[in-house]
N, C-alpha and C positions, 0 to 999 in steps of 0.2 A: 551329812544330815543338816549341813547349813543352813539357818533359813526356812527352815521347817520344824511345826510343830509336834510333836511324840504321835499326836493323831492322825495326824497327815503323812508322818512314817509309817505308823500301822499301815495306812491304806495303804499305803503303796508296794509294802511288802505284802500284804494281802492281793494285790492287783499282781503283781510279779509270782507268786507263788502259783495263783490259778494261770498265768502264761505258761509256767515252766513246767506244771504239772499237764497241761495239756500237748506243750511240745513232747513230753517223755511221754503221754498217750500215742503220737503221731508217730514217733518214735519207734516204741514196740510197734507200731501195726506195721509200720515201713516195713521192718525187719523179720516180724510173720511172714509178711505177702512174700517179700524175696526169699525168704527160705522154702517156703512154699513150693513157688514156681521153680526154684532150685533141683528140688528133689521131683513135686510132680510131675513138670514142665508142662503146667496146662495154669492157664486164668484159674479154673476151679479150687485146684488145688491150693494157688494163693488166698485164695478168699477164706477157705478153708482154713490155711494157717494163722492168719490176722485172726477168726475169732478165734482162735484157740489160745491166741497169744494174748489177745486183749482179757479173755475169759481167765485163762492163768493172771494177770493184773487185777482185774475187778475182783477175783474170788478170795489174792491173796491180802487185796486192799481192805476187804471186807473184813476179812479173819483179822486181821490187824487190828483194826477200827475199832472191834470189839474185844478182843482179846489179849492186843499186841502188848499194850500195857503190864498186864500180870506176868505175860511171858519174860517179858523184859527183865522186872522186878524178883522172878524166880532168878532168869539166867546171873542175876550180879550178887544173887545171897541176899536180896535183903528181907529183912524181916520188922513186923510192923510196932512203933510202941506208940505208950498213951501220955499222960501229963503223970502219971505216977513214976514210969520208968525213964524218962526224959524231961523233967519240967522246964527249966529253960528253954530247951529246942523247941518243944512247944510253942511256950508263950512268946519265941521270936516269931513262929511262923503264922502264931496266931493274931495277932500286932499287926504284923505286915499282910495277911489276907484282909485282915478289913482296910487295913488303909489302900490295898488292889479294889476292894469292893466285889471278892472273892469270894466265894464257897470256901471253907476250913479245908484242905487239900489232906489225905491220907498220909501220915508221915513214916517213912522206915527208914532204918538205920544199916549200914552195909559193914561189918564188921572187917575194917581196914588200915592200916595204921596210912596211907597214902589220903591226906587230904583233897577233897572233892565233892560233889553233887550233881544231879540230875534230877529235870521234873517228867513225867509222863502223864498220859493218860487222852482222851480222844476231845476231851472240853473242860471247864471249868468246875462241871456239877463232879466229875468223872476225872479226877485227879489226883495224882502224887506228886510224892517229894520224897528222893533218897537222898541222904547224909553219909558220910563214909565216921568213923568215931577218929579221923585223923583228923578229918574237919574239924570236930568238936574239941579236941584235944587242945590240937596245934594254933586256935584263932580265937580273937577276942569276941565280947559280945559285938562290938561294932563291927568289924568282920564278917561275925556269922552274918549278922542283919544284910548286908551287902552281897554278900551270896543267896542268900535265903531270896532276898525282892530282887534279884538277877533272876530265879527260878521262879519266881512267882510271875515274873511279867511275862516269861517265855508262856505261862500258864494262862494270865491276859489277853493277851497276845495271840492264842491258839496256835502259837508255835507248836505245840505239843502234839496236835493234832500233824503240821504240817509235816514232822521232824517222823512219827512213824510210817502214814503211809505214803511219803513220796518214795521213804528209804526202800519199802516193799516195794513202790515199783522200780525203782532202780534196779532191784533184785532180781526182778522177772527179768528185765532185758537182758543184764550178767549172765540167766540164768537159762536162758532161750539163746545168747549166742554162745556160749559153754556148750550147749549140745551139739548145735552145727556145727561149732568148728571140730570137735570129737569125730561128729557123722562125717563132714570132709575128710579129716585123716585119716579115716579107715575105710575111705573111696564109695561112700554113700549113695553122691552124686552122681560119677562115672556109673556105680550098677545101676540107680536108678531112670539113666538115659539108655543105658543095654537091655534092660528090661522092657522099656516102652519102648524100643526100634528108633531111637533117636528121635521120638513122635513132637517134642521141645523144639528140637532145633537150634539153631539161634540163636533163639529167644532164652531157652531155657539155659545155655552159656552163658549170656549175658547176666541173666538174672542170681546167675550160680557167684559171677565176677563179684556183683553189686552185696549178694549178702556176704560173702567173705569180708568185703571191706566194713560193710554196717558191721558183723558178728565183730570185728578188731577195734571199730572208731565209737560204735555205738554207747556201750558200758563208759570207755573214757567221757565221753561228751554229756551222758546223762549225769555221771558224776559230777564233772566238773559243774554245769548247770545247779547241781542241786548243792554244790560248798560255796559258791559265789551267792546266792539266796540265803544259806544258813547263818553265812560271814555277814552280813545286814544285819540277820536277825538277833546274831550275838552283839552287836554294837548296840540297836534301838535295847533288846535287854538290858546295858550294861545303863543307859541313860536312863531308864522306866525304872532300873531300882535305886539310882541317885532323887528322883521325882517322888519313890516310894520314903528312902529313908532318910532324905535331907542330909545326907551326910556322903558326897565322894569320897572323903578321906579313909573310910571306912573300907568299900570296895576297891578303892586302890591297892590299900595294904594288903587284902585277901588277895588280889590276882598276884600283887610281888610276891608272899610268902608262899603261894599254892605253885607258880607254876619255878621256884627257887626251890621247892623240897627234890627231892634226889627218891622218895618214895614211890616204888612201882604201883600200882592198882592192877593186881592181880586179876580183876574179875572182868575188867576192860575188855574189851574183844574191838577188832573192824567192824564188827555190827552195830555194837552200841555206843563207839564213841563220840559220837558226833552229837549224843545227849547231852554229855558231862558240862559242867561250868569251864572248865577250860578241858584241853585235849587230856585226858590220860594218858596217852602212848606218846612219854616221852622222846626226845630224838636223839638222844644214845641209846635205846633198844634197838635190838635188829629188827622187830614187827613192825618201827618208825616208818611211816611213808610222807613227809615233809608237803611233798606234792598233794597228799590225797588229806593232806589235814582239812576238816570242815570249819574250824576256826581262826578265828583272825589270830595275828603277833601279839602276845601281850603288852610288848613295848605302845604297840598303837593303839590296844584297848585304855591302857592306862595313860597317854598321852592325848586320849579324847575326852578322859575324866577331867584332867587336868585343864582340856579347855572350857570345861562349861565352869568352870573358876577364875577364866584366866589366869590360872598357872604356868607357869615355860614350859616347856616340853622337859623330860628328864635327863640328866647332864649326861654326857658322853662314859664315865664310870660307871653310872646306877644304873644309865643301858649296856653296860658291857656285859654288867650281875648277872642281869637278866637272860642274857644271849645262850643259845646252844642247851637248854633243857627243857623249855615248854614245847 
């Protein structure tokens, strides 16, 4: 982000996000059309399969857009308070929404002794904020503040928007080559070239070859795409709520103390966590996938805090702390 100002990052993650969400459109319909013509061995049939595949995307992008949110917010427990059952948390988030130049954002609390947070919802008018009560527990007000304008710029920002339906369409493509490859191994293809008289040929081989390897590369590459975009957007976050709360010291300590707790988050799933303020799914769990984490190293988030201070980087010990649990 050298060299560039908070708003010139927005754009750019905004111009990167609509690339990569258009590549993962091209994507899925690639992957339709070849499974298509896999199985029907005719042009028709591919064209057939792209809308179906694209129509499975738009419909689940849709449902999301509108819905995803709540769904979300059911799946992780949480439940909503006001300034009577929370007053502090409040009055942090409410502080820092106007200093966003925000909509007051819907606050719930996830009953969890494992400190953490996540924002949702499809815009700024249409938004949340979960807290876990380990959060609250375990961190100072300056802390919270640091987390809280972390979530609040992802909510800025229309990460939020970004963060549910790209993840749906990732899903579709997972979820479109999960079938074929199923329908391959139980010789789909083979009866559907015996059925038509080999009427494919070819063509319909070749096309059989092509989605095999989209149904294997497709799901990694869309991933990967969308944790290289998300990994931007946790960085520009992490600087928008240094901007928000004039205080990195604050956010520093919260990313040490959050990703040094040893506390599981139960309610975490591979669905949702690519929401949370840093990863939930530490990597001494066996559900750890290192590879598929959507966020950056903490060491590098908090050694970018440290540059907008000119701070050193942190010593070879304080990064040792750190190592082997976010």
């Amino acid at each position: 982000m050298a060299g560039r100002t908070f708003y010139q990052q927005k754009a750019a993650n905004q111009r990167n996000s609509v690339l990569m969400a258009g590549f993962i459109v091209v994507l899925l319909g690639l992957l339709g059309f070849s499974i298509g013509y896999a199985i029907a061995g005719t042009a028709a049939g591919g064209v057939a399969a792209t809308l179906f595949a694209l129509s499975l995307g738009i419909m689940s992008g849709v449902g999301t857009y509108v819905a995803g949110d709540k769904l979300v917010l059911t799946v992780s427990g949480a439940r909503a308070v006001d300034p009577a059952s929370a007053p502090q948390l409040m009055n942090v988030v409410q502080e820092l929404a106007i200093a966003a130049n925000i909509p007051m954002p819907a606050v719930y609390i996830i009953d969890d002794t494992a400190p953490n947070a996540f924002a949702t919802g499809r815009d700024p008018a249409h938004a949340s904020i979960a807290i876990t009560t380990g959060l609250l527990e375990k961190l100072d007000r300056e802390e919270l503040q640091g987390v809280i304008g972390h979530e609040l710029s992802h909510v800025r920002n229309l990460d939020i928007r970004f963060s549910l339906v790209v993840a749906v369409m990732v899903g579709a493509i997972a979820l479109l080559a999960d079938f074929f490859l199923r329908f391959t191994f139980w010789g789909g293809t083979r009866r559907s070239r015996d059925d038509s008289g080999g009427g494919g040929g070819g063509a319909q081989a070749a096309f059989a070859i092509i989605a095999i390897v989209l149904a294997l590369l497709a799901p990694l590459i869309s991933r990967f795409i969308q944790m290289s975009v998300s990994r931007q957007r946790e960085y520009l976050a992490d600087a928008s709520s240094v901007e928000l709360t004039r205080n990195p010291a604050g956010l520093e300590r919260a990313l040490a103390k959050i990703s040094s707790d040893r506390e599981v988050l139960e309610v975490a799933n591979r669905g949702t966590q690519h929401l949370y303020f840093t990863n939930p799914i530490k990597k001494f769990e066996d559900r750890s996938s290192s590879l598929m984490s959507t966020h950056p190293p903490i060491l590098d988030r908090i050694n970018r805090l440290r540059e907008l201070t000119g701070e050193a980087p942190l010593s070879a010990e304080d990064a040792a702390s750190l190592a082997g649990l976010e």
